[in-house]
N, C-alpha and C positions, 0 to 999 in steps of 0.2 A: 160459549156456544160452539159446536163441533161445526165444522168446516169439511165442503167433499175438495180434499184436494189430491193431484196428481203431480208426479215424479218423473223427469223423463231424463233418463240415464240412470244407472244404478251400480256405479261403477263406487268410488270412496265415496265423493260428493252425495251422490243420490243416493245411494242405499243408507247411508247415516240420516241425510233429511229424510226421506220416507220413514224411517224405522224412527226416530223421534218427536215428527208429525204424529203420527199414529200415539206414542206415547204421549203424549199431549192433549189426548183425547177426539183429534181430526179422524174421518173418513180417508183412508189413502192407498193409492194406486199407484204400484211405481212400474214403470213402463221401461222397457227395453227390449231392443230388435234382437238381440242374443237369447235364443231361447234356453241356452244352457244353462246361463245365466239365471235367466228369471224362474227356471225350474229350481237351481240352489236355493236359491233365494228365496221360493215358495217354501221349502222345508226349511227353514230357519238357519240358514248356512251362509254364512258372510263369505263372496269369492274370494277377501283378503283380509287378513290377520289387525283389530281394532277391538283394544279393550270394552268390554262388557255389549257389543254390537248384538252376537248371536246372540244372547239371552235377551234382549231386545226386541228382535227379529222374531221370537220364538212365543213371546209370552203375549205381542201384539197380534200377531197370526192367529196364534187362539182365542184370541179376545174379539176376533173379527173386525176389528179397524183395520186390519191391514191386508195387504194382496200385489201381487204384479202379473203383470201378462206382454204382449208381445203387442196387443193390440191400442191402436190411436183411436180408431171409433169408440173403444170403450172409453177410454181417457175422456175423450171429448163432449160424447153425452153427462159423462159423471160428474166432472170435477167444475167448480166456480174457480179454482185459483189450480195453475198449469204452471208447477218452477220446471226451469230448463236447470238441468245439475251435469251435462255431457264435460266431455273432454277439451281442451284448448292446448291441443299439444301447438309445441314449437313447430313453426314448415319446416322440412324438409331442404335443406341449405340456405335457410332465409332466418333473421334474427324476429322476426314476425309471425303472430299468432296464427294458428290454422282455425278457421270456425265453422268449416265443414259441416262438423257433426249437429253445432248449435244453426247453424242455415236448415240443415236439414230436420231437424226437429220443427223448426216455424212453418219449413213446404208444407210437410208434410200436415200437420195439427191444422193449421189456418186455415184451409177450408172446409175441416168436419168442422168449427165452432160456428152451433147454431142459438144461440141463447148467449145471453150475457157471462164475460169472461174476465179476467185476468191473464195475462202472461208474465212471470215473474222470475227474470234471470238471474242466475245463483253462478256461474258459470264464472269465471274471472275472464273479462272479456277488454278490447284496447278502447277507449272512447270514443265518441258515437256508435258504437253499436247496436246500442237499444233505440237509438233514433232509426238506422237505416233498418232494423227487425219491425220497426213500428210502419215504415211505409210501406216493408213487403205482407203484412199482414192487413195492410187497407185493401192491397191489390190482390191478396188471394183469399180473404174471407168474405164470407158472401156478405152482398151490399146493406142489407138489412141488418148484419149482427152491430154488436156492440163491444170490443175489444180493448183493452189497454194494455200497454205494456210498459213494467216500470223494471225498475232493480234495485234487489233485494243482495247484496254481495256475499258471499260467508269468509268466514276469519276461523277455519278450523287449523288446529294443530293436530297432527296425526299423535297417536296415542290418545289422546284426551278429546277427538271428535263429538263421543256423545255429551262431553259432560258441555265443552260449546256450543253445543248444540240446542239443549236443553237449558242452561243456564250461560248466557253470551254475555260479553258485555259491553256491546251493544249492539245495536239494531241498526241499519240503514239501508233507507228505502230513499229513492231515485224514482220521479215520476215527473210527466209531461204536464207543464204550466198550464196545458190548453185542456186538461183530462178532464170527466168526469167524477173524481174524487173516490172511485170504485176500490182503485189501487190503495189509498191509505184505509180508507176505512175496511175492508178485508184483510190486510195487514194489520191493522190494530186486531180482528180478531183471530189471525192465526194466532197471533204471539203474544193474545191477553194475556196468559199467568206472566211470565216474562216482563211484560211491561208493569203490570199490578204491582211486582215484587221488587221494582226501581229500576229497573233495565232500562238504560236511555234510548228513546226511538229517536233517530234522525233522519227526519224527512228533508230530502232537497230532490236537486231537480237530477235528468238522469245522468247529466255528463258526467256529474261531480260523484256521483253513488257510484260511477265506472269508476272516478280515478281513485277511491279512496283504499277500496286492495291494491291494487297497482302499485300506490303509494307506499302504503304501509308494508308492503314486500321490499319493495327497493331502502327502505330505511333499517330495515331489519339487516337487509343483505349488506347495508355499508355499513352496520356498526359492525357486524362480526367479520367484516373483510378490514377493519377499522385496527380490531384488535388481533388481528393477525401478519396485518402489516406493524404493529408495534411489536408482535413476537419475533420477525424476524429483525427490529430493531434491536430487540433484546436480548437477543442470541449474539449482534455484533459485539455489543456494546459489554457485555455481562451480567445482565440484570436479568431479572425474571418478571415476565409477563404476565403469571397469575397471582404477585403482590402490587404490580404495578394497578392492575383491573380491578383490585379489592380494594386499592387508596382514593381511584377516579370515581368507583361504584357508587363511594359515600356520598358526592354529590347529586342532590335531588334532578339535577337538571340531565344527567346523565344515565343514571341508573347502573345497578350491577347485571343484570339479565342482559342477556344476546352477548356478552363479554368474555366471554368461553373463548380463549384461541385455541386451535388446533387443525387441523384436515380440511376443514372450510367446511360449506353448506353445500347440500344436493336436496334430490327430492324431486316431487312433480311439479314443486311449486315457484319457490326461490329463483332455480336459474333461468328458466324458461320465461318468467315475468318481467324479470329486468330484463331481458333482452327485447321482449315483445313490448316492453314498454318505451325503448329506447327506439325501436322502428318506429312506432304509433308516433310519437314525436318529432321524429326524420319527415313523417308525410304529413303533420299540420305547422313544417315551416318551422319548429321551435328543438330543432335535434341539441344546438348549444345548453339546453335548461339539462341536457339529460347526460353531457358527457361524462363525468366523473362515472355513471356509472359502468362503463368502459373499465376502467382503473379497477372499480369493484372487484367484476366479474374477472379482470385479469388478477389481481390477486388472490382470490379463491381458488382458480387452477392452476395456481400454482403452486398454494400449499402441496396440490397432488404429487408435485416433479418433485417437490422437497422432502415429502416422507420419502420417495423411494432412494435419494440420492442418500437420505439420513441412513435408511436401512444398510444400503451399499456402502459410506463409509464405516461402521459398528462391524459389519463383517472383516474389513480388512481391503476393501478397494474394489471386489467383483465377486456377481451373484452367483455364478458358473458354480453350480455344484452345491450350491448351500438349500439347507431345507428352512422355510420361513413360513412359523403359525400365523396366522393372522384373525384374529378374534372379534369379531361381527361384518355383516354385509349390507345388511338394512344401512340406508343413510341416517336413520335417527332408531336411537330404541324403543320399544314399544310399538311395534311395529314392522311388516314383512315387504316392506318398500322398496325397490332396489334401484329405482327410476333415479338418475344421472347421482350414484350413489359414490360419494369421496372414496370408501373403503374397498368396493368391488372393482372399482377404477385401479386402484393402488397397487389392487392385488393382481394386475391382470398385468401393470406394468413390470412389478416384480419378476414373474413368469418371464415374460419376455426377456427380460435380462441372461435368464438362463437358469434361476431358481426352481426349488418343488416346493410347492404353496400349496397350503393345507388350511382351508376355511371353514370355521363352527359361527354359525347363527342359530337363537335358539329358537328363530320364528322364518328365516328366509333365505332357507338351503336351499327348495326348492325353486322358488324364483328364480335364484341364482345361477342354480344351476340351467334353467334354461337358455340363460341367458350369456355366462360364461362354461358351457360346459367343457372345457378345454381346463380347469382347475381342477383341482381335489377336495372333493366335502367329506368332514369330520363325521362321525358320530356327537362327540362332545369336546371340552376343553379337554380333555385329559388326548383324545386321537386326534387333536390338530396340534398338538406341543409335542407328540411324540417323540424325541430327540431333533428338536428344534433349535437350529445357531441360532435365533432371533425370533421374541415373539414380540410381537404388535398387535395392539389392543386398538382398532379403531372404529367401534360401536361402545358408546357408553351405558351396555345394558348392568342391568343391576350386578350378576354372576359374573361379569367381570371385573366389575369395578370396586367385588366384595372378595377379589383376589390373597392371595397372600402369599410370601416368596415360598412358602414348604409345600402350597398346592403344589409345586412344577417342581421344586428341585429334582426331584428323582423321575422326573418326566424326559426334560429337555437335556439335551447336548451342551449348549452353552447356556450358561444365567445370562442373557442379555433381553430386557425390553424395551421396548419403543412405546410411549403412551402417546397415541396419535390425539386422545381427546383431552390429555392432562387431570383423567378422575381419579388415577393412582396416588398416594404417599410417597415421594420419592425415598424422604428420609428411612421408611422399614426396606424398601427393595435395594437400596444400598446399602443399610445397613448387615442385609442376610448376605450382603457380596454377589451381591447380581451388579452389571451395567446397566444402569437406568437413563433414558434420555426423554424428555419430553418435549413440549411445545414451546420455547420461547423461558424456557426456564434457565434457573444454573446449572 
């Protein structure tokens, strides 16, 4: 059964739900105050770089399920179920979330809702949230309506957002013990096929549907801050940390995945959550449950000091004068990301050293370039290696990581690489008499 629902943000979050929703056979409206925005967006054009999105966007547009505007009256009148999909950046010198944008979506929406509704946050937000959105929507939707507000979390991976999107695995929903039951049962029918097809729904209440991204963030962030503190274990000691990670993988209770040492994690997501979750904690009395991951988040920035110091000793002690390729910008591949990105950081420290740094991504130069435009953007691999002392590879997109030592020989200055993600062979790139250095390897 098709469902009228609305989208408010259309930034990654929202524009993948809206454009999914719609695929799924729902009525959908996705709303945003950025009219520039929502005009891209009308023409089938994702404002940022997400496998198979725009033909998504494009094919649901013409099929007339789908649509965005500017406008919250329309929202309001239209849709039964209202996800909030906005921003929750980090504050502004504070390790705590900003919720701004999701405040200002609830001011705003709650009192055009005149008919029975749903509000359904999508947003990664710190616990109680959706309790204190729920009593400012008693006090600003008019007395008569009928309102709930639960949460609904999303567990997307950039790159592969739509296929989570559309095929997740699993569902959680967070609703108020005292509700009217509106919230699961319109939940059951957004994500019928999903659930038909075994998709586990889990219904709990809302505290615990807030802490379960949260959670699941910070456990991610300490396995791979896990195995990069045993890289540089490994590096002391002489061992190599990507046969050490393939011996512990073998156990079920561990797994091989998120076991990648190298560069650390960035993104919009990772850093900014364990730290926001770490304040949320500080203010319900309970900061002790959350310190280690302090330890976390300090050894993932530091992998950053270490590539550069890695770079610095491979040239011979100082950057003064050296030209250094540096081969992706996005913090993950698959993607034109560059928000608190390990690679664009590295390169910026490089720079500073006293280096000329030459950066190719094949999705997020321009990003980049906004953002560091004090660098140098490549055309391709071939114009960031140009007679390069050192290249480093620290995006593991496909074209780099399908490298091979004869691509650059006749490219670069010196044979030297740095694999910041560990996707290289060492054995062929020392074999051709390059310097090879990795992560936590021999």
């Amino acid at each position: 059964m098709a469902c009228n629902i609305a989208v408010f943000g259309t930034g990654y979050l929202g524009a993948t739900h809206a454009a999914c929703m719609a695929e799924l056979g729902h009525q959908v409206v996705g709303v945003d105050v950025d009219a520039a925005k929502v005009e891209k967006l009308s023409r089938g054009e994702a404002p940022f770089f997400e496998p198979g999105l725009d033909d998504l966007l494009k094919s649901n547009l013409d099929a007339g399920r789908l649509r965005f505007t500017s406008s919250y009256e329309e929202a309001a009148e239209f849709a039964d179920a209202h996800f909030i999909g906005v921003a929750t950046p980090q504050k502004r010198g504070e390790f705590g979330a900003d919720l701004s944008f999701v405040d200002t979506v609830v001011c705003t929406l709650a009192p055009m809702l005149r008919r029975p509704a749903v509000i359904l946050g999508k947003s990664t937000v710190p616990v109680g949230t959706a309790a204190r959105l729920s009593a400012m929507v008693a006090e600003l939707a008019p007395s008569d309506s009928i309102i709930e507000v639960a949460w609904n979390p999303e567990f997307l991976r950039e790159g592969f957002a739509v296929q989570d999107t559309l095929t997740p695995d699993r569902i959680v929903l967070g609703v108020h013990a005292q509700s009217a039951g509106r919230a699961e049962a319109l939940t059951r029918e957004i994500y019928a096929k999903a659930i038909a097809d075994g998709v586990p729904l889990v219904v709990t209440d809302r505290e615990t549907a807030e802490l379960v991204k949260t959670a699941a963030n910070a456990f991610l962030a300490t396995k791979i801050s896990f195995i990069n503190a045993m890289a540089e274990l490994c590096e002391a000691a002489g061992a190599d940390v990507s046969e050490l990670a393939d011996a512990i993988g073998y156990d079920a209770r561990i797994g091989r995945r998120f076991l990648n040492a190298g560069i650390g994690f960035g993104g919009g997501c990772l850093p900014k959550d364990i730290r926001a979750f770490m304040a949320r904690a500080g203010e319900l009395g309970a900061n002790q449950a959350l310190t280690f991951l302090r330890e976390v988040d300090s050894i993932n920035m530091r992998r950053r000091t270490k590539m550069m110091e890695t770079v610095r000793d491979i040239v011979g002690g100082s950057l003064i004068g050296t030209r250094v390729a540096v081969l992706g910008a996005a913090f993950k591949p698959d993607s034109d990301d560059i928000r608190d990105s390990p690679a664009l950081n590295i390169a910026g420290q490089i720079q500073l050293q006293g280096a000329s740094v030459s950066v190719y991504d094949p999705k997020a130069i321009e990003n980049s370039r906004r953002l560091f435009p004090t660098l140098d953007y490549a055309r391709d691999i071939n114009d960031a290696c140009d007679n390069a002392d050192v290249t480093l590879v620290l995006t593991e997109w496909d074209d780099f990581k399908n490298l091979l030592p004869e691509d650059l020989d006749s490219v670069v200055r010196q044979r030297r690489i740095i694999d910041g993600r560990n996707c290289l062979d060492p054995a062929v790139w020392r074999s051709a008499g390059w310097i090879y250095r990795g992560v936590g390897r021999k």
